[in-house]
Structures are given as structure tokens and as C-alpha cells.
N, C-alpha and C positions, 0 to 999 in steps of 0.2 A: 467541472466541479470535482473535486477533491475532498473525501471527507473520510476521518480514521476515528480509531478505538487507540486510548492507549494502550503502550506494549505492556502492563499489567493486565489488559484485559476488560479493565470497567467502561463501563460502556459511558459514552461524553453524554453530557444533557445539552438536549436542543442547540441551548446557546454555544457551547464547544465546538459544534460542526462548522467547518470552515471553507470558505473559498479562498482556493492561493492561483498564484501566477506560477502556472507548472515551467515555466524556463525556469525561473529563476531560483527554486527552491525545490525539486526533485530531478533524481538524474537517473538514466539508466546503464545498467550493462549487462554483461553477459555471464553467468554461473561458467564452472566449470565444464558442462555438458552442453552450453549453447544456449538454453533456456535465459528468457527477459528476465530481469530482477529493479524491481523499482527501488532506489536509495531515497530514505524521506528520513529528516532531523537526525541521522547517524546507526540508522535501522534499516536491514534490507529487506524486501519482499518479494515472495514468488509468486509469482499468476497460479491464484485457483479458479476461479471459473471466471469465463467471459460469455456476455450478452452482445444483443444488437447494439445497445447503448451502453453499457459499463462492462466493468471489470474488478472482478475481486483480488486481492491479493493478500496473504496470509504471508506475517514475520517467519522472517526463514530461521529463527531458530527457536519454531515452533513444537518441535520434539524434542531438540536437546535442551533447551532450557523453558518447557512448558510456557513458551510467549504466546499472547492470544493478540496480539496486534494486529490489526486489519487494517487496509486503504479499499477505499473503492473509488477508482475515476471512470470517466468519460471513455467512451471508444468510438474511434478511435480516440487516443489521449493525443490532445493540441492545446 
């Protein structure tokens, strides 16, 4: 399960929160430094903390452009 905040920050209601098919519609790669980066609807994200079961991740241009986007999936993510 896959579910995010938009990258403005406001938090979604209930019904917002979504289940997708992670092949099909989020991709990864690798930052300049090696570090995962999740790509979801044309926004990237970098791993801020991870659990036994999920993982959070914060829009990577969270400081330069005050984004407050969040994903949180599954971990492992399959």
C-alpha cells in the first residue's frame, strides 16, 4: 500500500488515500550519492525513516522549495 500527502503539504482526507500497483506507476533510482529515490506522478522522494513494515519518504525538494510531500509504502516495497 502506497499512500501520500500532496506536495503542497495538506494532508488528503480518508478518501484521498490510495492503493496503486507499484510497477506500474512509481519508479526508482539513484541520487547522486547512491541513496534510493522514489519517483511518483513527476516528484521525487528520499527515504526518511524506515520500519519493519513501511517506509517514509519526504519530496526531495523539501528545503529548496519548502515541499512537504510525503509517500509512505510497504517494506519491503513489492
Amino acid at each position: 500500500m502506497v499512500s501520500n500527502r500532496s506536495p503542497e503539504g495538506k494532508q488528503p482526507h480518508y478518501d484521498d488515500q490510495i492503493t496503486i500497483t507499484i510497477s506500474s506507476i512509481i519508479g526508482f533510482i539513484r541520487s547522486q550519492r547512491g541513496a534510493a529515490k522514489l519517483c511518483y506522478e513527476g516528484f521525487s522522494y528520499t527515504k526518511k525513516k524506515e520500519t519493519k513494515s513501511t517506509i517514509r519518504w519526504e519530496c526531495s525538494q523539501r528545503r529548496s522549495d519548502n515541499c512537504k510531500g510525503t509517500v509512505t509504502s510497504d517494506n519491503p516495497v513489492s
